[in-house]
N, C-alpha and C positions, 0 to 999 in steps of 0.2 A: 240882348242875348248874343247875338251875332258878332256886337265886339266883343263880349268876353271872348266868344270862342274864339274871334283873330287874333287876342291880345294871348290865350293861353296858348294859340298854337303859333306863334310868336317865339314865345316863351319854350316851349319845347324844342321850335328849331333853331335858336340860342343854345338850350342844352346840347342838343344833338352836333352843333357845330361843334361847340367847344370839347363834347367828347371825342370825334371824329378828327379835329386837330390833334387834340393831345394821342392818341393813334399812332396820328399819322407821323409827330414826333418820335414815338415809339418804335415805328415802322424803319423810322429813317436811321434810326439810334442802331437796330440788327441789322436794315441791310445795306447799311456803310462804316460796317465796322472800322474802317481803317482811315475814317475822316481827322483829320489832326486839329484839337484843342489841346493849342501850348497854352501853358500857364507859367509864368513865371515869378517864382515869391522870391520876396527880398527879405533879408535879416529880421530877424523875429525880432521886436523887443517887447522884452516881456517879462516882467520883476517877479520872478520865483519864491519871494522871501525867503533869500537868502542859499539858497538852490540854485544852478548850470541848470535849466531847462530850456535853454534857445535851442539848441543843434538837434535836442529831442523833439521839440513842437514842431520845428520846421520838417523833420523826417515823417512826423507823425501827419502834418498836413498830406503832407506828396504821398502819404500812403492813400490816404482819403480821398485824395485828387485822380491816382493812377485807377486806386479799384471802385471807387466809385462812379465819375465821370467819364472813363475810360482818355482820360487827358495824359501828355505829355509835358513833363514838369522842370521845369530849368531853375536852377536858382543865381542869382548874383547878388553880388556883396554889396551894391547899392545903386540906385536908381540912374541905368546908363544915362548921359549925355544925349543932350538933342540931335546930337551927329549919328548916335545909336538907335536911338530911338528909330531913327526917318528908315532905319536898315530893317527894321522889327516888320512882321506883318502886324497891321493896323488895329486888326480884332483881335492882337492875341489880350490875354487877360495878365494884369499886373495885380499881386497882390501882397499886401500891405499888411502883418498883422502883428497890432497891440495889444498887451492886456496885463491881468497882475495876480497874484496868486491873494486872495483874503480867508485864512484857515487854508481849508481842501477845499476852499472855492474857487471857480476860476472867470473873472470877469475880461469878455473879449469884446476887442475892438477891430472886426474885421474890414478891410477898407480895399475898393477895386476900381480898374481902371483900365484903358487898353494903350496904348503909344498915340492913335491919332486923338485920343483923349485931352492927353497930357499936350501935345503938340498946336491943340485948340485952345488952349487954355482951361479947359472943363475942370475942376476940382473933382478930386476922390469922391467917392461914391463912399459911405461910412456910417459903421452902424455900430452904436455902441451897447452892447448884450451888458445886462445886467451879473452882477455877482449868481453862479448858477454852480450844481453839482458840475463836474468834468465831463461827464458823458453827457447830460444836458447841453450841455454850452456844446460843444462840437454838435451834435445832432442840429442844435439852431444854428449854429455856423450855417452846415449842410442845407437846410432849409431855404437861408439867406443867398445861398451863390447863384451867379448866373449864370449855372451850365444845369444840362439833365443830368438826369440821376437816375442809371437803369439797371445798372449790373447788381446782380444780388449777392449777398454775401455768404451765402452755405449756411453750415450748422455752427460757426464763429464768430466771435466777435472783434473790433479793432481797438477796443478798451476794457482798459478793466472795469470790473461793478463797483468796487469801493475807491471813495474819492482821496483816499491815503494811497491806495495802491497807481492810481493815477500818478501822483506826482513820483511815487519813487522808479516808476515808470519810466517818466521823463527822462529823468534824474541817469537814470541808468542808460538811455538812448543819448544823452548828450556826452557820454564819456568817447574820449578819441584816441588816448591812448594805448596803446597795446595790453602793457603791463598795467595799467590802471583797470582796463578789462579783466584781466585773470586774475587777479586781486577781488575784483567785486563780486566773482561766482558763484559767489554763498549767496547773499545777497538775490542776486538775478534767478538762481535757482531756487530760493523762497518765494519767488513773486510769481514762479508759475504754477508752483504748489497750491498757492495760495486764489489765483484765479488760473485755473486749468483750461477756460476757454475760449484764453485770450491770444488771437494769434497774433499779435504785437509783444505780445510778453515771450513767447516761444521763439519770435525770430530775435529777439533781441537777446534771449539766451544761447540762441544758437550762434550769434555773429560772437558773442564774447566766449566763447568756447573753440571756436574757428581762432582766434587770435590768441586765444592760451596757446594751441596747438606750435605757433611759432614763438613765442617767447619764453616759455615757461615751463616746457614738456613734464618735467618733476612735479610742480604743483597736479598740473592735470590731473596726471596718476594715469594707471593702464586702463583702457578700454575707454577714456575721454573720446575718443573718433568717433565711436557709434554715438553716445551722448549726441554729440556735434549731429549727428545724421538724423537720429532720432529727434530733436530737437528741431529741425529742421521739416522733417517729416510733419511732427503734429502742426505745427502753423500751416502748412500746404492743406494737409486735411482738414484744419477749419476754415481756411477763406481759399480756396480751391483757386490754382495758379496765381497764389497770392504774389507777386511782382518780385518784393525785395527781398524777400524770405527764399524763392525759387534762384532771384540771382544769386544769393551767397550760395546759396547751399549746391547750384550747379558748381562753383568753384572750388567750397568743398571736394565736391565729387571729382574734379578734373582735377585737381593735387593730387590725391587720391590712387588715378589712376583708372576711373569710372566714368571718362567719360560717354559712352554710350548710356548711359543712365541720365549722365546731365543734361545730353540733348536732348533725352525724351521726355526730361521733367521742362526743359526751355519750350519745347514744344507744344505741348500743356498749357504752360503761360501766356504763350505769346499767340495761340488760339483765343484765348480768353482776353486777353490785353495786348494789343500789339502791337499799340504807341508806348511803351515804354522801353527808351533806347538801353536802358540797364542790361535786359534781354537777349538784345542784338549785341551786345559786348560780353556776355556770359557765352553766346555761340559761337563768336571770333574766337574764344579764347579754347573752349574746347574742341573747337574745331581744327584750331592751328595746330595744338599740338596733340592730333591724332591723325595727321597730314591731310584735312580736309577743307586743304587752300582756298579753293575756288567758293565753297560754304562758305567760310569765315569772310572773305572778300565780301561777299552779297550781305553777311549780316551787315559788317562796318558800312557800307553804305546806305545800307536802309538805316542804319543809327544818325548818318551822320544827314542824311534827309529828313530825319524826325526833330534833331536839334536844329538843321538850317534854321533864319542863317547865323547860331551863335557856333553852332557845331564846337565844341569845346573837346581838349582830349583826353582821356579819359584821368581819372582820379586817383584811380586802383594801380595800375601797370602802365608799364611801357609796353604797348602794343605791336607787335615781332612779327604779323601774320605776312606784311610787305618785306621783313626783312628775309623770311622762309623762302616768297616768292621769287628773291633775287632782284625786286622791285627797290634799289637801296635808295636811289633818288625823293621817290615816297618815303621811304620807311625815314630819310634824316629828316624829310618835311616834317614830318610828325614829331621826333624828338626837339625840331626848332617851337613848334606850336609849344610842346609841353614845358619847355623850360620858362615861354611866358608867363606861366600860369604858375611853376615851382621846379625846385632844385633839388630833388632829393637824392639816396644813392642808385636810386634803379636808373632814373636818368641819365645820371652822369657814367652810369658802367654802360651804359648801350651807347652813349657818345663818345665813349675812350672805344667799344666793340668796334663800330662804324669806321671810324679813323685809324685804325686798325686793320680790319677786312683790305680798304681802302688803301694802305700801305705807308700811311698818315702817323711814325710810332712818336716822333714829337708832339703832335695835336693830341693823340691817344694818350701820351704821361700827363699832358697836361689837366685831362678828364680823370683822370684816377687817383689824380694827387688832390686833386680839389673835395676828393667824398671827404674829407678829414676834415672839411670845413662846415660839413652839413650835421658835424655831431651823431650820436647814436650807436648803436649795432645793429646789427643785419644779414642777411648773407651778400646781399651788393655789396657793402662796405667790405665783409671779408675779399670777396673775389678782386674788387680792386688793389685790395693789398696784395693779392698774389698777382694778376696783372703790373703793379707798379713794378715787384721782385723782376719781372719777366723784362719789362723794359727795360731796369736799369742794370738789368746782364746778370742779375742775384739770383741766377738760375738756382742753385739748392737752399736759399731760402724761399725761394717761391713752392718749390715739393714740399720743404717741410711745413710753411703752412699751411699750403691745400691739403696734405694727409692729414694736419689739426681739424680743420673745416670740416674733411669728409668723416673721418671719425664722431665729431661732433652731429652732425648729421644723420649718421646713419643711428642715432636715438632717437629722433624724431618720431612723433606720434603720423604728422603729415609727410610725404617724402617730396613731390615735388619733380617731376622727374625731366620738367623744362632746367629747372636751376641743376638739377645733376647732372644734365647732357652740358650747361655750361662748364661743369666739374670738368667732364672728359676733355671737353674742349683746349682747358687751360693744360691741363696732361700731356696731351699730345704736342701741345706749344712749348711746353716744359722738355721736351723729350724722353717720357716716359709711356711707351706707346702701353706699355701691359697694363698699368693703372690707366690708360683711356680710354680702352679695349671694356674693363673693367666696368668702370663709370657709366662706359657706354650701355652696357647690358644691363645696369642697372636701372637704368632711365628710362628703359627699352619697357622692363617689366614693370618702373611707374607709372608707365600709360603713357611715356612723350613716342612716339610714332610715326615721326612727320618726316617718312623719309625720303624726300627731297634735300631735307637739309642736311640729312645723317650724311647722305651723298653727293654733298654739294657743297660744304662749309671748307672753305678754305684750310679750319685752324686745325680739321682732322686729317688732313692730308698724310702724316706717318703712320695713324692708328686705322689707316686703308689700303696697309702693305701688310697686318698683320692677320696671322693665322685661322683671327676665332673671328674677322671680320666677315667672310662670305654667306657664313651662318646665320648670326646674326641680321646683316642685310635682307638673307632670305626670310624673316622672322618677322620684320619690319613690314617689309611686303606684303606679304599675306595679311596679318592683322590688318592694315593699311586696306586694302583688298575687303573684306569683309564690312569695315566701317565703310567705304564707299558703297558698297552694295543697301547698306541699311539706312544712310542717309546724305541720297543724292546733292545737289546742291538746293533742288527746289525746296527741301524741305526746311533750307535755313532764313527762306522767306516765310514771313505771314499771310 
């Protein structure tokens, strides 16, 4: 009798451990919110039959990664060198994932690892999940990983319920081009009709709406911006500072014009998430151009301390918060980083800007002669065609194409009022201070406000002799003035 009762009370403090651990996990998970699990996935492969679902699964992991483990997710194009490796911190997670579509089934092959793993020789850790529904098969993903799982999801879901809707899911998250988006919107906008509570289906209508907005304005049709917002909106309110869905849609809002909106939805987020550096790149960007320098500085930083040490630079934009600063040393570092990585037209207009500012007009034709080699349209591409006019002395064809542009422009469903302050810019360099006077005020009332630069940039130097300028300045000011009052610097930390 005596053993039983040591062997059950044994037994119980077995229980009791293991609940008091698991706790104490719990414990550790709320009060260090800000402990950093990077995770890094490498290239999906994964046979869709016949379906583009990589660029989709892989988003759709790093959602799963960011709002459920509260991890920071990097991705690369394939598994660094052992010279990379040795750079990597030891525990981070490598992850690996196979699988294939059979019907609406989808059988995974998820596979993990960390650098000192790999470095030891250890083989992949790999499990291979049987042909399952879509939403089954990720749920035992999630089961299978080696990280906790604590953050709850609200009243929404990250998938759809039917396992067709899943793949056209994918389908539609692996699309990358612009026009291929505003094309598919019929499409994207059936699939949330169809599952209303999927907040993956909401952001993904709302990112391809976001991208009609610049390519397409005529298809859109009037009143697509609130669409975009509202879209936007319902994903937040089913998976509550849902990451990727808050960073578009704060971008949204800072085109827009809103950005004090977008800071207090980045806010939100990154309360709730705070390792995800997307976040801290959505506040640089509203921050900069509502002149709140010193904010946008501390976000880039905490970003670029959450990706150490791959720190990679951003995807989206050419990053200007250093060039506002006057910081132009930094700000070319950054365009050299970015050119490693791709060659686009934002690039090379901020590289012809630079060299330029700098007093550099040969280096500068050189940059804006080369966007003609990156193919496409754009508004980079336009501006450097009016830069090129400007260097090669084609002063009145550089007006006449910038009055094409801005015309064009001013149809736009998005305005943008970063790229119309570059409008003014080229105006004044053009020597037409009324239209940069013009431009300027329009930028003013897009929400670009960062006025440091308004009063600082070299290339407005004639359009700061004219008449409607004092005004205006004082206009700059004050807004300026009020958003510092409502979000100090500290607020653009977690």
């Amino acid at each position: 009798m005596s053993l039983r009762l040591t062997l059950l009370s044994l037994r119980t403090w077995l229980v009791l451990l293991t609940l008091g651990l698991g706790g104490l996990l719990v414990w550790h998970y709320i009060s260090h919110p800000h402990r950093r699990i990077q995770v890094l996935i490498l290239p999906a492969q994964v046979d869709g039959g016949g379906m583009d679902v990589g660029q989709g699964l892989e988003t759709l992991f790093s959602d799963h990664l960011e709002i459920l483990a509260g991890a920071t997710v990097l991705h690369a194009r394939a598994l660094p060198e052992a010279t990379d490796l040795k750079r990597l911190p030891p525990g981070m997670h490598l992850l690996r994932l196979q699988g294939r579509r059979e019907g609406d089934l989808l059988a995974l092959t998820p596979a993990w690892t960390t650098p000192a793993h790999i470095l030891a020789g250890i083989p992949w850790a790999e499990e291979s999940l049987p042909p399952m529904e879509p939403r089954e098969a990720l749920t035992a993903w999630v089961a299978h990983w080696p990280l906790a799982t604590a953050a709850p999801l609200g009243e929404g879901e990250l998938l759809p319920r039917s396992p067709k809707h899943f793949w056209s899911l994918v389908q539609a998250m692996s699309i990358q081009g612009d026009q291929e988006a505003a094309a598919h919107l019929e499409l994207t906008q059936r699939l949330v009709e169809e599952e209303p509570g999927c907040a993956t289906a909401w952001t993904t209508l709302g990112d391809h709406l976001y991208r009609s907005l610049w390519v397409n304005p005529e298809r859109a049709g009037v009143g697509l911006n609130s669409r975009t917002h509202k879209a936007f909106q319902r994903a937040v309110a089913l998976v509550p500072g849902h990451p990727r869905a808050t960073f578009l849609w704060s971008m949204v809002l800072t085109d827009t014009g809103n950005q004090s909106a977008a800071l207090r939805a980045l806010g939100e987020a990154a309360r709730r998430h705070p390792n995800v550096p997307d976040l801290y790149q959505g506040y640089a960007y509203a921050g900069r151009t509502s002149g709140l320098l010193e904010g946008a500085r501390l976000a880039l930083a905490r970003r670029k301390t959450l990706l150490s040490p791959l720190a990679p630079p951003s995807a989206w934009i050419a990053e200007t918060t250093n060039l506002y600063f006057g910081d132009w040393a930094a700000f070319d570092q950054e365009l050299q980083q970015a050119r490693a990585v791709r060659t686009d037209a934002g690039i090379l207009f901020y590289s012809g800007y630079l060299a330029l500012l700098k007093g550099d007009r040969k280096g500068a034709l050189v940059h804006m002669k080369a966007v003609d080699e990156t193919g496409g349209t754009g508004p980079f591409q336009d501006l450097c065609r009016v830069y090129r006019a400007l260097l090669e002395g084609r002063i009145q064809d550089g007006l006449t194409e910038l009055r094409r542009i801005d015309d064009i422009r001013g149809k736009l469903r998005i305005p943008d009022g970063e790229l119309t302050f570059k409008e003014a810019e080229a105006y004044a360099l053009l020597g037409d201070a009324d239209r940069a006077v013009d431009c300027a005020t329009r930028a003013f009332v897009q929400g670009f406000s960062c006025a440091r630069w308004y009063e600082a940039s070299p290339f407005l130097e004639r359009m700061r002799t004219h008449p409607r300028w004092p005004m205006l300045r004082r206009n700059i000011r004050e807004r300026q003035a009020v958003l510092e009052g409502s979000f100090p610097p500290s607020s653009f930390e977690p």
